[in-house]
ROTIKE-483526 format. One line per 4 residues: number of its first residue (from 1); their letters; for each residue x negated, y, z negated of N, C-alpha, C. Coordinates in Angstrom, 1 decimal. Atoms other than C-alpha are relative to their C-alpha. Layout:
% residues N
NUM> A> X/Y/Z/X/Y/Z/X/Y/Z ~ ...
//
This chain:
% residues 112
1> XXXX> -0.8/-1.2/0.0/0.0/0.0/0.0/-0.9/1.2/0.0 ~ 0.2/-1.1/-0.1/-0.9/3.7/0.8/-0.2/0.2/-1.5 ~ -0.5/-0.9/0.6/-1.9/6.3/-1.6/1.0/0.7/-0.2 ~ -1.4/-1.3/0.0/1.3/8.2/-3.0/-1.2/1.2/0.2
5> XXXX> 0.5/-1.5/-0.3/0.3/11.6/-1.3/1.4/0.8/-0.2 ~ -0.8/-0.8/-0.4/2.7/14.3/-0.8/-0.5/1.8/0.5 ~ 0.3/-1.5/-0.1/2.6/18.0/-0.1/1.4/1.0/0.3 ~ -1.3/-1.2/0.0/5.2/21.0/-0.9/-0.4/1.2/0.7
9> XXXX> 0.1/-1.4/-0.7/5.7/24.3/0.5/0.9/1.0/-0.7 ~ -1.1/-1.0/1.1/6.9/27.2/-1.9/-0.2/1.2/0.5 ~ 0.2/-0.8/0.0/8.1/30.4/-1.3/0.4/0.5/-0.9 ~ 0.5/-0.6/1.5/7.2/32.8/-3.7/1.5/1.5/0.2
13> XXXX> -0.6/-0.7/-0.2/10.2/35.1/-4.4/-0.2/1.4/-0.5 ~ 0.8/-1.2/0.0/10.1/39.0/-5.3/-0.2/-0.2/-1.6 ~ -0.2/0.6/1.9/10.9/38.0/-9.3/-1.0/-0.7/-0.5 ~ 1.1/1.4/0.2/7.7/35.5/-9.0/0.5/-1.1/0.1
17> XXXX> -0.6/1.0/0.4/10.0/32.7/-9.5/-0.6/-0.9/1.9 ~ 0.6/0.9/-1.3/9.0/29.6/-6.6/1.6/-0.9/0.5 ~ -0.5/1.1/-0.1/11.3/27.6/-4.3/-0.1/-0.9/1.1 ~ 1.0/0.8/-0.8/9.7/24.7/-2.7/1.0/-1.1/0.8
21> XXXX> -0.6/1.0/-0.5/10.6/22.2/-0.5/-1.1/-1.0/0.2 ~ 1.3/0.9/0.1/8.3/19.0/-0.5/0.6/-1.7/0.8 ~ -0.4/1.4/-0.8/8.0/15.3/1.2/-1.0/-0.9/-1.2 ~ 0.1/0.5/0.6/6.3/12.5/0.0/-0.4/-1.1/0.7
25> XXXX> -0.1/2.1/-0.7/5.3/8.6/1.6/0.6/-1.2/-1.3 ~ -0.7/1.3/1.2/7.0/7.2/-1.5/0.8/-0.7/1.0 ~ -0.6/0.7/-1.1/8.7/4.5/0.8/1.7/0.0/-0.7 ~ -1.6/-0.3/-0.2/12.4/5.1/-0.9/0.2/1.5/0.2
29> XXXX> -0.6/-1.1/-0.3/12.5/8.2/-0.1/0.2/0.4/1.5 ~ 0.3/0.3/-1.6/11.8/7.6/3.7/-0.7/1.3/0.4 ~ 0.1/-1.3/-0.7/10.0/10.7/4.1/0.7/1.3/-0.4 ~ -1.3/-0.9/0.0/13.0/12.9/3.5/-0.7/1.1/-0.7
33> XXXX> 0.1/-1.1/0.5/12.9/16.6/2.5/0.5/0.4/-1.2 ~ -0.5/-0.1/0.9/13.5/17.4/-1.2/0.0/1.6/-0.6 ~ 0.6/-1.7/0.8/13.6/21.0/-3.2/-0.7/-0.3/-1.7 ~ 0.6/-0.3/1.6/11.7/22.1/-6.1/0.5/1.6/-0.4
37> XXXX> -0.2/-1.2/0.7/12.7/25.2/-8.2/-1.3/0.6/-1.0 ~ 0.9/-0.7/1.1/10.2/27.1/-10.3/-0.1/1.5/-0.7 ~ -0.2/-1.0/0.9/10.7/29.6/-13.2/-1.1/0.7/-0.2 ~ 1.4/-0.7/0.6/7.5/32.0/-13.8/0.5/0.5/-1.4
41> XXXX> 0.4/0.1/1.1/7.0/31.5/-17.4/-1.1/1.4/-0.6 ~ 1.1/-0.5/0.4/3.5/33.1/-17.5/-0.9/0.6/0.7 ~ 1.0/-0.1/-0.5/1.1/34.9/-15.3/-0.9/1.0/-0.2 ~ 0.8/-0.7/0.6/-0.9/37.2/-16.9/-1.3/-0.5/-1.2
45> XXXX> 1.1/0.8/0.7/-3.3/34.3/-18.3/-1.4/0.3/0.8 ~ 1.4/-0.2/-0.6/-7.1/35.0/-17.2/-0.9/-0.8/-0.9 ~ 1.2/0.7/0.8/-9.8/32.0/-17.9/-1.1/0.0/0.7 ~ 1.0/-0.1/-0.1/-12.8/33.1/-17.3/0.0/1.1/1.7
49> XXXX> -0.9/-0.5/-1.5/-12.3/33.8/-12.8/1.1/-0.4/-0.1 ~ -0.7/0.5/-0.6/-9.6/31.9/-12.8/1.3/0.9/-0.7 ~ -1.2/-0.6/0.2/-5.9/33.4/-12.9/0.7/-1.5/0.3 ~ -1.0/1.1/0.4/-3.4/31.1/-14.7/1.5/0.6/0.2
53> XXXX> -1.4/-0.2/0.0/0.4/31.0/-13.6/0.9/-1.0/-0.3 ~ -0.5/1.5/0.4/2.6/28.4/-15.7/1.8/0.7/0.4 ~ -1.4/-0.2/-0.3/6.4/28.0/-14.6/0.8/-1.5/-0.7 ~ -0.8/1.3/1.0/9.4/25.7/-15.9/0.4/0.0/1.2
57> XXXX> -0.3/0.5/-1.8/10.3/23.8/-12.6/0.8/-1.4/-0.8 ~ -1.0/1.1/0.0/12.5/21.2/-11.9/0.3/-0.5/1.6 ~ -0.7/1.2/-1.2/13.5/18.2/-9.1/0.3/-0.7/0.0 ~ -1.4/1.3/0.1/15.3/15.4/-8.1/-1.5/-1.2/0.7
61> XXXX> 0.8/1.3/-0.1/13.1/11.8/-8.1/1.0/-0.4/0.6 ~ -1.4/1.7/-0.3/15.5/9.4/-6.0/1.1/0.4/-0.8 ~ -0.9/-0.7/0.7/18.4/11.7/-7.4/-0.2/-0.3/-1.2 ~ 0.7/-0.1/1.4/17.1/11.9/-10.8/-0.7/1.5/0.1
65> XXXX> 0.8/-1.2/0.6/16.4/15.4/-12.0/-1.0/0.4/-1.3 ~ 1.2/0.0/0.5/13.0/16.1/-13.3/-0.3/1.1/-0.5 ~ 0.5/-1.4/0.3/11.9/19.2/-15.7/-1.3/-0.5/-0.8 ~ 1.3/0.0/0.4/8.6/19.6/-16.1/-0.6/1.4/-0.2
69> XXXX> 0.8/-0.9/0.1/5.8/22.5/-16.6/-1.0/0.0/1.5 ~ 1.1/-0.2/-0.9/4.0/23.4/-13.5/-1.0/1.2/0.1 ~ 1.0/-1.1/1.2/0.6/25.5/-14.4/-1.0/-0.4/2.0 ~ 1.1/-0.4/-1.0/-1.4/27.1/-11.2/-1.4/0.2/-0.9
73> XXXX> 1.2/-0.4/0.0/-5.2/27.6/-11.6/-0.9/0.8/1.3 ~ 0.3/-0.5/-1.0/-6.5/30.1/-9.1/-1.2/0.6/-0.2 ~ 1.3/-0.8/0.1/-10.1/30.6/-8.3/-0.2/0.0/1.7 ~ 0.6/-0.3/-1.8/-11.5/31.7/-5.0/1.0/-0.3/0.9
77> XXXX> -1.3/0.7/-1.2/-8.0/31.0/-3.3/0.5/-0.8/0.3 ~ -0.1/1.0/0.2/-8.1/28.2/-4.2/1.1/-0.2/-1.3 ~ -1.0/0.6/1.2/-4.6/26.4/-6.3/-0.7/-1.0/-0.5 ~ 0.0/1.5/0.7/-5.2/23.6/-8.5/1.6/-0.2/-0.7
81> XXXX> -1.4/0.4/0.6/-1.8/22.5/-9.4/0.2/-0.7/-0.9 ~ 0.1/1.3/1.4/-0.7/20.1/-12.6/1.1/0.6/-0.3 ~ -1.2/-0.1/0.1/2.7/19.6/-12.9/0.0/-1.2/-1.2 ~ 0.0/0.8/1.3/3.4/17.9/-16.6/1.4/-0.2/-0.7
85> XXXX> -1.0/0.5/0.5/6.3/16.4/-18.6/0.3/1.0/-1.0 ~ 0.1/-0.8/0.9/7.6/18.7/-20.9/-0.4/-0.4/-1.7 ~ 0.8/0.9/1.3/5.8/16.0/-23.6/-1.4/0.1/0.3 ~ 1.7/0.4/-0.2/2.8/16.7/-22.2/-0.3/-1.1/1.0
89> XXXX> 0.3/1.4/-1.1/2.5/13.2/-19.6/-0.2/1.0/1.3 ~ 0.7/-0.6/-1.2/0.5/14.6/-16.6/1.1/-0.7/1.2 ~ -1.1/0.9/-0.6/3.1/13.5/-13.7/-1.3/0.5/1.5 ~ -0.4/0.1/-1.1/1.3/15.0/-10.4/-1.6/1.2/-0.3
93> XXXX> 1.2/-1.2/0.0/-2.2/17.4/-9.7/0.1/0.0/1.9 ~ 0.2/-0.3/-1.4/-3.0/18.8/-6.2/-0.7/1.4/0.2 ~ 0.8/-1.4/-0.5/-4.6/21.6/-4.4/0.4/0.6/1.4 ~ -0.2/-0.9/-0.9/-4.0/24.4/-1.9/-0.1/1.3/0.1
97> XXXX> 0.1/-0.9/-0.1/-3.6/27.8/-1.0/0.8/0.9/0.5 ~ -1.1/-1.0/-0.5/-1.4/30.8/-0.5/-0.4/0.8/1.4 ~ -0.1/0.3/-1.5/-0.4/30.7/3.2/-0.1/2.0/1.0 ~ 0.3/-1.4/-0.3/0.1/34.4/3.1/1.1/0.8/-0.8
101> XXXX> -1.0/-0.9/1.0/2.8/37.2/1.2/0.5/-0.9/-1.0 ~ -0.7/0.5/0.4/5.4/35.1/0.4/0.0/-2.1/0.2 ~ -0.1/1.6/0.5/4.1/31.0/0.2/-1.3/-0.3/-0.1 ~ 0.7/1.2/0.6/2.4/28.6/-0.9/-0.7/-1.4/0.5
105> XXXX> 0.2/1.6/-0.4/0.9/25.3/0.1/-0.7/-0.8/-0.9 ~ 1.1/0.7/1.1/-0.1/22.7/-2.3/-0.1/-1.9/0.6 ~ 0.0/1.4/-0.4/-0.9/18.9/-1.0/-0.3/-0.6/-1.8 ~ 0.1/0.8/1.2/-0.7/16.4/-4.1/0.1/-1.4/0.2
109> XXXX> 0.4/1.6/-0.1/-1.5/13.1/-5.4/0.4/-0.3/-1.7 ~ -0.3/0.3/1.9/-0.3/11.1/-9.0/-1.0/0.3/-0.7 ~ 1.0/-0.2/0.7/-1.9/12.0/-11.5/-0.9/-1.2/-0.9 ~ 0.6/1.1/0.6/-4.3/9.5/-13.4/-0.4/0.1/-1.4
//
C-alpha cells in the first residue's frame, strides 16, 4: 500500500480565519474533495524567525467530524503545518507555501 499523502488548499479570508478544500489517496474516500474550516486562534506568536499562527479547525473523516488544533510555523516561506487532537495526539504534519494574497498550499502526510 501507498503512503497516505494528501494536500489541501486554503483560502485565507479578510478575518484570517481559513477555508480549505483537501484530497487525500485514502482509498475510501476515492479521491473525492472534502472542506476544512479554520478559526484564527492566535497569530501574533514569534519563535525566534519563525511566525506562529494556531487556529481551531475542523473536518469530516468518512463523514465523521474532526476538531482539532491546527498551528502554522512560518520561516523563509516556508509552512510547516501540525494539525493535533484537541488532547494533544498529533493526527497529520506537512509543508508548503502561500500561493499568493489570499491561499495557501500545504501537502501532508500522517503523522508519526
Amino acid at each position: 500500500m501507498n503512503e497516505f499523502k494528501g494536500i489541501v488548499l486554503y483560502n485565507i479570508e479578510r478575518d484570517g480565519n481559513l477555508n480549505g478544500v483537501y484530497t487525500n489517496n485514502d482509498s475510501n474516500g476515492n479521491a473525492r474533495i472534502a472542506t476544512e474550516t479554520a478559526r484564527l486562534i492566535d497569530d501574533s506568536l514569534v519563535e525566534g524567525d519563525t511566525e506562529v499562527h494556531i487556529y481551531d479547525c475542523f473536518y469530516f473523516n468518512n463523514d465523521e467530524g474532526i476538531n482539532c488544533t491546527l498551528t502554522f510555523r512560518i520561516t523563509n516561506g516556508i509552512y510547516r503545518a501540525d494539525w493535533q487532537l484537541n488532547d494533544g495526539t498529533p493526527i497529520f504534519i506537512g509543508e508548503g507555501f502561500q500561493m499568493n494574497d489570499r491561499q495557501i498550499a500545504i501537502s501532508y502526510w500522517l503523522a508519526r
